[in-house]
C-alpha positions in Angstrom: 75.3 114.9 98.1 77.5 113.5 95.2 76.8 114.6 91.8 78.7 112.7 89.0 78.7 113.4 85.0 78.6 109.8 82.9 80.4 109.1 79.9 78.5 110.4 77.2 76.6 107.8 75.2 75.0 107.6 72.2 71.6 105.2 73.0 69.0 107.3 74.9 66.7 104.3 74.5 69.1 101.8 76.0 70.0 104.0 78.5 66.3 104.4 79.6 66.1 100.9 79.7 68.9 100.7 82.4 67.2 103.3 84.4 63.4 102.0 84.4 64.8 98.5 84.8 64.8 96.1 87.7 68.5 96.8 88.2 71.9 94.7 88.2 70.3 92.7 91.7 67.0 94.0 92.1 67.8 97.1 93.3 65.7 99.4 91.3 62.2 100.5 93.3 59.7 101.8 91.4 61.2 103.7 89.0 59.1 107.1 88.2 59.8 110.8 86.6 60.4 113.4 88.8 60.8 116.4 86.6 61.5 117.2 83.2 62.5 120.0 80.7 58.9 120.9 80.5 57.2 119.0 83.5 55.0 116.8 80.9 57.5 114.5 79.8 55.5 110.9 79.5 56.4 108.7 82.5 56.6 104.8 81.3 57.4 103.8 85.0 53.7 104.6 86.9 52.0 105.4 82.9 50.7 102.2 81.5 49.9 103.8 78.3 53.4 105.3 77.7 56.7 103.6 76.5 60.2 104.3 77.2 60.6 104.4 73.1 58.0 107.6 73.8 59.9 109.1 76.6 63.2 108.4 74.2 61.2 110.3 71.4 60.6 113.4 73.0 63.7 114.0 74.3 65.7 113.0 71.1 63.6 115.4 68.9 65.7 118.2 68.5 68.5 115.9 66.8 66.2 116.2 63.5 66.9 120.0 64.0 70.4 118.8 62.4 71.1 117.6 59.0 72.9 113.3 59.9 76.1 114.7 59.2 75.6 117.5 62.2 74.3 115.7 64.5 76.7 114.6 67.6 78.2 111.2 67.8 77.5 111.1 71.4 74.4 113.1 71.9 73.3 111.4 75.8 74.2 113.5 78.7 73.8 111.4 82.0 74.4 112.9 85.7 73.6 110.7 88.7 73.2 112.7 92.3 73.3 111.0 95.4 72.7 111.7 98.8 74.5 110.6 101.8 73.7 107.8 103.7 72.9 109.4 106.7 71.1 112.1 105.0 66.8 111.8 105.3 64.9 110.6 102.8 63.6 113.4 100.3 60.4 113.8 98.8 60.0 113.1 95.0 59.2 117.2 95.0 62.5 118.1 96.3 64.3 115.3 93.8 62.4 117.3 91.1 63.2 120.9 92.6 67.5 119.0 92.7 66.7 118.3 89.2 66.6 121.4 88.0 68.9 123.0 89.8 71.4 120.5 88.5 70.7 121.2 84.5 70.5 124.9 85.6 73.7 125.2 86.7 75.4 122.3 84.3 74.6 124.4 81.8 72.2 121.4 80.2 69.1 123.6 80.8 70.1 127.2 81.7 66.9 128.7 81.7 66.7 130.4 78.5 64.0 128.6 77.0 65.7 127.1 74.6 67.8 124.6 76.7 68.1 120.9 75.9 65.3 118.2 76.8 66.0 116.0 79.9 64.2 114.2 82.3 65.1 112.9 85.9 64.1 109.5 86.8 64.1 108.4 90.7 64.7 104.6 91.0 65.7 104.3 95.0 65.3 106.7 97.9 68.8 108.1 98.2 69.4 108.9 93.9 68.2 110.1 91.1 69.6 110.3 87.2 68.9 112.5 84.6 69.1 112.0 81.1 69.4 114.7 78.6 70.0 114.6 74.9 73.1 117.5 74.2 71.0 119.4 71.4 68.8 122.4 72.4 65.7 123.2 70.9 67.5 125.9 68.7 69.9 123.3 67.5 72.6 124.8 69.0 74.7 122.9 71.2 74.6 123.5 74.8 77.4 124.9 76.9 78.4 122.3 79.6 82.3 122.9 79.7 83.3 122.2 83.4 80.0 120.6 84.3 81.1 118.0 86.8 82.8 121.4 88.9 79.5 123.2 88.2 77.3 120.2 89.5 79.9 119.9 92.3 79.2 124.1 93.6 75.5 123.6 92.9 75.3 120.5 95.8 77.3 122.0 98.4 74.8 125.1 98.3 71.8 122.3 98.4 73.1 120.8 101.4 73.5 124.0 103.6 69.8 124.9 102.3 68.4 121.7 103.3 70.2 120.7 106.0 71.7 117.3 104.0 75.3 116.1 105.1 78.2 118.6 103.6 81.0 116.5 101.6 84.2 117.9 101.9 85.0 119.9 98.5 87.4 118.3 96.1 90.3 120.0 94.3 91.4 118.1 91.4 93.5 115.7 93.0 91.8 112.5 93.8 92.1 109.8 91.8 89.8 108.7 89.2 86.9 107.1 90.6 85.6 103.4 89.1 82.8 104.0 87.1 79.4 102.0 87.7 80.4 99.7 84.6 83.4 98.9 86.4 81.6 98.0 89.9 79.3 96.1 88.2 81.6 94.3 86.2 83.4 93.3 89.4 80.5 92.1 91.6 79.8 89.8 88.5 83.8 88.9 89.0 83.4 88.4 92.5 86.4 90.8 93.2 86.6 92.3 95.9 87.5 95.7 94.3 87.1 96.9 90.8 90.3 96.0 88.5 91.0 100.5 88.5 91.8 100.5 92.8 92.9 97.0 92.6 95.7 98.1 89.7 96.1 101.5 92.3 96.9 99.8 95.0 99.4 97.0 93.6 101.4 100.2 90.9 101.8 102.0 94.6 102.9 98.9 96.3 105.1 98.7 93.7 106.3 102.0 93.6 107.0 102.5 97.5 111.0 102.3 98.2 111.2 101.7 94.6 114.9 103.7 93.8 114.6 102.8 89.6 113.0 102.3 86.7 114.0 98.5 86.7 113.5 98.2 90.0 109.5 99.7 89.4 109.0 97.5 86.6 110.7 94.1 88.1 107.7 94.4 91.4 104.6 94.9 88.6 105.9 91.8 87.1 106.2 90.2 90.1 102.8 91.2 91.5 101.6 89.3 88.4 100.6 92.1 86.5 100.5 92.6 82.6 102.9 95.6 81.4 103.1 98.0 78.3 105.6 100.4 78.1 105.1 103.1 75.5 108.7 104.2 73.4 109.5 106.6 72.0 111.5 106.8 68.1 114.5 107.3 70.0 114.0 104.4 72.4 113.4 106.9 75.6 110.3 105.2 77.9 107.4 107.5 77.8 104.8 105.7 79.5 103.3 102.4 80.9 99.6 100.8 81.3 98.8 97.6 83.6 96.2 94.8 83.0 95.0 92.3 85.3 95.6 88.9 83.7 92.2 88.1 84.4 90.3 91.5 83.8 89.2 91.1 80.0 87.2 93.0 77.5 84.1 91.6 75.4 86.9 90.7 73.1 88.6 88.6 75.6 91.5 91.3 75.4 93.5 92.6 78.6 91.6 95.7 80.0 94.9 98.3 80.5 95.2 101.4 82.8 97.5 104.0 81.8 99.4 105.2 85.2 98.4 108.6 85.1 94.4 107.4 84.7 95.2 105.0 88.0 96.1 108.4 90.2 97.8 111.8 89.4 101.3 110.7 90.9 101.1 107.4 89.6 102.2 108.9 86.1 106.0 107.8 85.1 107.3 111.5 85.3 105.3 111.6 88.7 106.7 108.3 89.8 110.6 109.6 88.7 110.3 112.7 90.5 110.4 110.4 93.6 113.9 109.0 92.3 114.8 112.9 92.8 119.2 113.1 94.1 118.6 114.1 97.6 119.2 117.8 98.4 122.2 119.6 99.2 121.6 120.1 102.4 118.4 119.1 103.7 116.2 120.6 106.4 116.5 119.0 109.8 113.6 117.9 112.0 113.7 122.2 113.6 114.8 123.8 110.9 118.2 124.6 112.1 120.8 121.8 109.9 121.6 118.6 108.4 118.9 115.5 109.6 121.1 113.1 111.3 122.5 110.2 109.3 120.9 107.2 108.0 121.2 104.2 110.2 122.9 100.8 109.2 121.8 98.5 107.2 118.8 97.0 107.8 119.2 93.0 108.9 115.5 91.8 109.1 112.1 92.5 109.7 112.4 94.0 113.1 115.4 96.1 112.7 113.6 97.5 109.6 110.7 98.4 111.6 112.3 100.5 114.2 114.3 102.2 111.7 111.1 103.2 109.9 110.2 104.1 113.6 113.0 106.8 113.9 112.3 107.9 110.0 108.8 108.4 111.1 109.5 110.4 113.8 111.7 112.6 112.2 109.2 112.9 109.3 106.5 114.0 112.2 108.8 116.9 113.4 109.5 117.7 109.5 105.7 118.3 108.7 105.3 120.5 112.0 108.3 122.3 111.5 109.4 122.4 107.9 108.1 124.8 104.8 104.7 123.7 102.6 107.4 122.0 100.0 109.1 119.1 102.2 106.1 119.0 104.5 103.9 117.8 101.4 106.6 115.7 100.5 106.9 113.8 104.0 103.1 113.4 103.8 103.3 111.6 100.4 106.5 109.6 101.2 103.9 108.6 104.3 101.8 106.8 102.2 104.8 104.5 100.9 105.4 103.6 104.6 102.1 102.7 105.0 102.1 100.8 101.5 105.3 98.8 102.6 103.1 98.6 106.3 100.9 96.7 104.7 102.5 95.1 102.2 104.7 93.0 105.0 102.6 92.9 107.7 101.4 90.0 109.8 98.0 87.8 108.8 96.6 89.5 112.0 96.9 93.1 111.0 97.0 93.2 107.2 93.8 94.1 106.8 93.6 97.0 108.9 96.3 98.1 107.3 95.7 97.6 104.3 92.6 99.8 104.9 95.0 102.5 105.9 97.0 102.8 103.4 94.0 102.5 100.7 92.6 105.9 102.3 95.6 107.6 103.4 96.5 107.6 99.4 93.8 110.3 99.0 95.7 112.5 101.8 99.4 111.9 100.2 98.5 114.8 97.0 97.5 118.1 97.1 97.9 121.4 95.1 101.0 122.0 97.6 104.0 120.9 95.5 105.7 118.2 97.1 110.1 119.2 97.4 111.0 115.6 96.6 114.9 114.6 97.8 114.1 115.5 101.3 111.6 112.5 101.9 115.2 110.3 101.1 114.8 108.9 104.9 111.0 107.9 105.0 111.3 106.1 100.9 114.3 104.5 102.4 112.9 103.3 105.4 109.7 102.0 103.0 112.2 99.8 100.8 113.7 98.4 104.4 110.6 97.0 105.1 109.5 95.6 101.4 113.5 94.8 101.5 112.9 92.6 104.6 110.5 91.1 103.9 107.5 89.8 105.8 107.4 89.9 109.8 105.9 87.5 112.4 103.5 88.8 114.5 104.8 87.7 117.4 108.0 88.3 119.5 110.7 90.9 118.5 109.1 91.5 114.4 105.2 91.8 116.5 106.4 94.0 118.7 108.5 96.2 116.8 105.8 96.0 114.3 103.0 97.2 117.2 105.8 100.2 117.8 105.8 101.4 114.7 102.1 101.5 114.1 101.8 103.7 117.1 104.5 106.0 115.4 102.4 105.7 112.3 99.2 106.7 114.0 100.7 109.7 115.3 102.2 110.3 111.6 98.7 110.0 110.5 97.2 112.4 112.8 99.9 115.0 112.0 99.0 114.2 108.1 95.6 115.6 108.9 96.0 118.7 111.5 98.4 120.1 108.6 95.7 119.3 105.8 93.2 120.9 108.0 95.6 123.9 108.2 96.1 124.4 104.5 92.1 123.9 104.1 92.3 120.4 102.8 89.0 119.2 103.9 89.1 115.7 102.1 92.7 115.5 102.2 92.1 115.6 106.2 89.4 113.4 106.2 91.4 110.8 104.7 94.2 110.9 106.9 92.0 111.1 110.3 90.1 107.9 109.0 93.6 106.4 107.9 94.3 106.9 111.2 91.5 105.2 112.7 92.4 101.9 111.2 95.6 102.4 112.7 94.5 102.9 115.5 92.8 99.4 115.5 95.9 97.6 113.4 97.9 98.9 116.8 95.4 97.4 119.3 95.8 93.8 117.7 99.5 94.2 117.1 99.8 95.5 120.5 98.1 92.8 122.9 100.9 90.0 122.6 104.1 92.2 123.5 102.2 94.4 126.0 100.6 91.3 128.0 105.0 90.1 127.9 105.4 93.4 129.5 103.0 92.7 131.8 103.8 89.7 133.2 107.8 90.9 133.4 106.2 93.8 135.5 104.1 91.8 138.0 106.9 89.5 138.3 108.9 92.3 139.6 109.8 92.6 143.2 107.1 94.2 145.6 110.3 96.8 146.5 111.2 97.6 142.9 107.7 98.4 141.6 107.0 100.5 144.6 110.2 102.5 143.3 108.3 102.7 140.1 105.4 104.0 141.4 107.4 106.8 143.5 109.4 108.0 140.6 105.8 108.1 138.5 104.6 109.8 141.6 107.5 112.4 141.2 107.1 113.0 137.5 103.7 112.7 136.5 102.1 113.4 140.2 98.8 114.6 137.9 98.3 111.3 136.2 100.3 108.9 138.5 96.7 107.6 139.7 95.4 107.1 136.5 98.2 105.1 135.2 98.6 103.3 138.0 94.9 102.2 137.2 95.8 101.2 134.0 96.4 97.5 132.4 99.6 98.7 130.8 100.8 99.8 134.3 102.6 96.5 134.8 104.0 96.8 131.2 105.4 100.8 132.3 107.7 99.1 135.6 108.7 96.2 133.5 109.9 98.9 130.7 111.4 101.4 133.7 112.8 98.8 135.0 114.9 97.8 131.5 115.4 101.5 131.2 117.5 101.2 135.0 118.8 98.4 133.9 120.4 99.6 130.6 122.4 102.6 132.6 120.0 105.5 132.0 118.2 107.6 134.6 114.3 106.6 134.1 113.4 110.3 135.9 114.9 111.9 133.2 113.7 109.7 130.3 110.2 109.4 131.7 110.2 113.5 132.1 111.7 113.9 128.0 108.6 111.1 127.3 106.1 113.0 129.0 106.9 116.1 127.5 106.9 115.4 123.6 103.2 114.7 123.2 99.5 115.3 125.9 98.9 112.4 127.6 95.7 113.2 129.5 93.4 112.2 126.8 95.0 109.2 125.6 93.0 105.6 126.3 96.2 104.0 127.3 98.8 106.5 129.0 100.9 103.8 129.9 101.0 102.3 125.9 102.3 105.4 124.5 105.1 105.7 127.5 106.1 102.1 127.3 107.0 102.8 123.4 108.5 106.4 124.0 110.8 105.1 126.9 112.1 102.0 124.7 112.4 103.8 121.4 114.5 106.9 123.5 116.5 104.5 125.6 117.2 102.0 122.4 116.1 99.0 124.4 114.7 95.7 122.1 110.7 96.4 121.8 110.7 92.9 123.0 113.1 92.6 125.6 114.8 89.0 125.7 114.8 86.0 128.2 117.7 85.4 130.5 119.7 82.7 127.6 120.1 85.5 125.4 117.4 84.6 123.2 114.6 86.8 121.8 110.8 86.6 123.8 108.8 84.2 122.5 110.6 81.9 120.6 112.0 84.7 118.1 115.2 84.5 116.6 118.0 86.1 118.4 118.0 89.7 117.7 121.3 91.9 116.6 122.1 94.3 118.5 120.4 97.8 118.3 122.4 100.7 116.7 122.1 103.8 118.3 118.5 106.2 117.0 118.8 109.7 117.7 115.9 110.9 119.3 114.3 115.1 119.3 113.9 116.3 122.6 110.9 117.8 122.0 107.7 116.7 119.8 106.0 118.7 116.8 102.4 117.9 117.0 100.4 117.9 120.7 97.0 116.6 119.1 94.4 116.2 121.8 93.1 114.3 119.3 95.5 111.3 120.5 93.1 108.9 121.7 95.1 106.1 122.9 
């Protein structure tokens, strides 16, 4: 059940007229009263003989209390509760009972007998609003400091007494939600999104990799967005707001968001504490020294992607292993990745992962002070792939791109086991469902490289993939049946195979593979091996034909440079499911 606190307003009559009206498309049912400050409150919805300008009457009388000069600018208090879509439909009795528990606890209408006039109107089975005028039949002013966190308590005891759906309790870090006006004034638009979490979404776009100030600024302007900066006397930049050309006022003016109103860590100080010097001598992927060096620089799409692999999968041993600080700040530097992810990604995918990154932003801020200067290798790895530019979805770039998903996933699902730990609930929630559209970006990235694999595997000598299956036999004797079974079994020889082929001992890479993460309740054993055994034994994701040139008509790859791999993995989630 979501309670939310309007703006305050200063037309209870116009308000009223929103609330027993037909609605922005119809939507309003029946609008009716359901309680009010003194259960007799006039109901113009189902009472012909009754007006709203009655109903606006009675609850406005105790501004003549107050001499003009007293009386509040903004005198309308407006709270909207909702239930949850899967919760049952409530009776008009219960609404009523909600009602007052709401203004109870708001402070609105404590219980004194002297608390302000309200009523709650019900216009569609899942919500009701309630309108109150913020002048209590003393005159005095009513206490509602902190209501929206008051309201907030009040629900979650509502839903364990009646059973409803429990929302996971907030803690002051999500972003600013888009108000009604602004969801309106989008469907009227068209847009897809209101201009607030369309202006979110490009500033963090912008921001991800981002290494300076000009650097910020030059991608806002390039997204197409309008830019203030605020100055200070002394010339030192203070702030910035963004407009959508398009998103105007009444006055046909440029509607601007401040950074700090678009999300928390979207404020300029925020955003420089990102451009932090790295620390003296950050924390490796155990604890124990130095991470290992950065890898060259990156030379196109698909090179970018596995070294954003290898960042990642350092990052996933950081957040197991490393203190509350530089775990938070791995988590946050995660959400650039994914903003970068999407930002570059193939027609095929973007969408799914552009859903990711949308909801993972709610899992990438906590109260946990992030230790910025250790994320240097993930933010790096985020301005390789902005840096590189868009990839293909198919050949090398698709299936590098399909390999670090996967990584992604997993990066994901560590996200939300350490948000669970730290009692994160909607932090958590965020990153599982982040990682659900992972999950399915992965499946479509996925198909075209693994069904190369594939073929390469069946094509493989009857002799050689009996070998294969002997040495799966040998390592994995609990599974070998089950992966055999699988699809991707062809894909695992072919991959085995290239492992022989490139001078390593597949035994001993398949063991270290099946060892850093459970495997029994994955969907696809034989997907997350084939990625494992390529990214430990550096082979193309892709591997190419016999001229020397990259699968699938791709340009010819460079070579790989070495990744240093953990032996061991920090998070064994049964919770894999792939």
């Amino acid at each position: 059940m979501i309670p939310r606190i309007h703006q305050q307003g200063s037309n209870t009559l116009g308000l009223l007229h929103y609330l027993y009206g037909k609605g922005t498309h119809e939507e309003h049912i029946d609008p009716h009263l359901v309680a009010s400050f003194d259960g007799m409150a006039p109901d113009p919805g189902r009472d012909p003989s009754v007006t709203k300008k009655d109903l606006q009457r009675l609850l406005d009388q105790p501004l003549s209390l107050l001499d003009a000069g007293q009386r509040p600018d903004k005198h309308v208090w407006h709270c909207s509760v909702r239930a949850a879509p899967d919760d049952p439909i409530l009776s008009d009795e219960q609404w009523g009972d909600i009602a007052r528990r709401m203004v109870a606890a708001t402070g609105i209408d404590p219980g004194d007998g002297a608390g302000c006039r309200w009523a709650a109107v019900r216009h569609a089975d899942d919500h009701i609003h309630i309108i109150a005028t913020l002048v209590r039949e003393d005159g005095r002013r009513p206490n509602h400091h902190r209501s929206g966190k008051r309201a907030q308590a009040e629900c979650r005891l509502i839903e364990k007494e009646l059973g409803l759906h429990q929302v996971a309790p907030g803690d002051g870090t999500a972003a600013k939600r888009a108000t009604s006006a602004e969801r309106h004034k989008a469907e009227r638009q068209g847009r897809e999104r209101p201009a607030r979490e369309e202006l979110r979404e490009t500033v963090r776009r912008a921001v991800a990799g981002a290494t300076s100030e000009e650097e910020f600024f030059d991608r806002l302007a390039a997204a197409g967005l309008l830019i203030r900066k605020r100055i200070a006397p002394s010339g030192d930049l203070l702030g910035y707001k963004v407009a959508l050309p398009d998103d105007r006022n009444g006055e046909k003016e440029p509607v601007f968001y401040a950074g700090s109103t678009l999300a928390p860590d979207l404020s300029l100080p925020r955003i420089r504490e990102r451009w932090a010097p790295p620390a003296q001598a950050d924390a490796s992927a155990d604890g124990s020294g130095p991470e290992q060096p950065a890898l060259p620089d990156v030379t196109g799409p698909a090179f970018a992607r596995r070294r954003a692999t290898a960042a990642t999968w350092q990052a996933l041993l950081i957040i197991d292993h490393g203190d509350d600080g530089v775990a938070a700040a791995q988590i946050a530097a995660a959400g650039e990745i994914l903003d970068a992810l999407a930002k570059t990604s193939a027609a095929h995918t973007r969408e799914e992962l552009r859903e990711a990154a949308f909801v993972f932003e709610r899992a990438s801020r906590s109260h946990v002070k992030a230790v910025r200067g250790h994320d240097r290798a993930l933010r790096q790895a985020a301005r390789d792939l902005v840096r590189s530019g868009p990839a293909l979805g198919r050949g090398e770039d698709g299936a590098t791109a399909a390999m670090l998903i996967d990584m992604a996933f997993f990066l994901a699902i560590a996200a939300a086991n350490w948000h669970a730990k730290k009692e994160h609930a909607q932090q958590a929630a965020a990153a599982q469902q982040a990682a659900e559209h992972l999950r399915a970006a992965y499946e479509t990235a996925a198909a075209q490289p693994m069904a190369v694999l594939r073929q390469r595997g069946q094509r493989l000598a009857p002799r050689v993939q009996q070998r294969h299956a002997a040495l799966l036999q040998q390592v994995l004797p609990e599974l070998a049946e089950r992966i055999r079974a699988e699809a991707g079994w062809a894909a695992l020889t072919a991959t085995l195979d290239d492992v022989r082929k490139a001078g390593h001992d597949p035994a001993v890479l398949l063991t270290d593979a099946a060892r850093r993460r459970e495997l029994d309740t994955a969907d696809s054993i034989s997907d997350v091996l084939v990625w494992r055994l390529r990214r430990s034994a550096h082979l193309l994701a892709l591997p190419a034909s016999p001229d020397g040139m990259a699968t699938m008509g791709t340009r010819r790859t460079a070579p790989l440079a070495p990744v240093t791999q953990p032996a061991t993995s920090a998070v064994n989630d049964p919770s894999r499911r792939r």
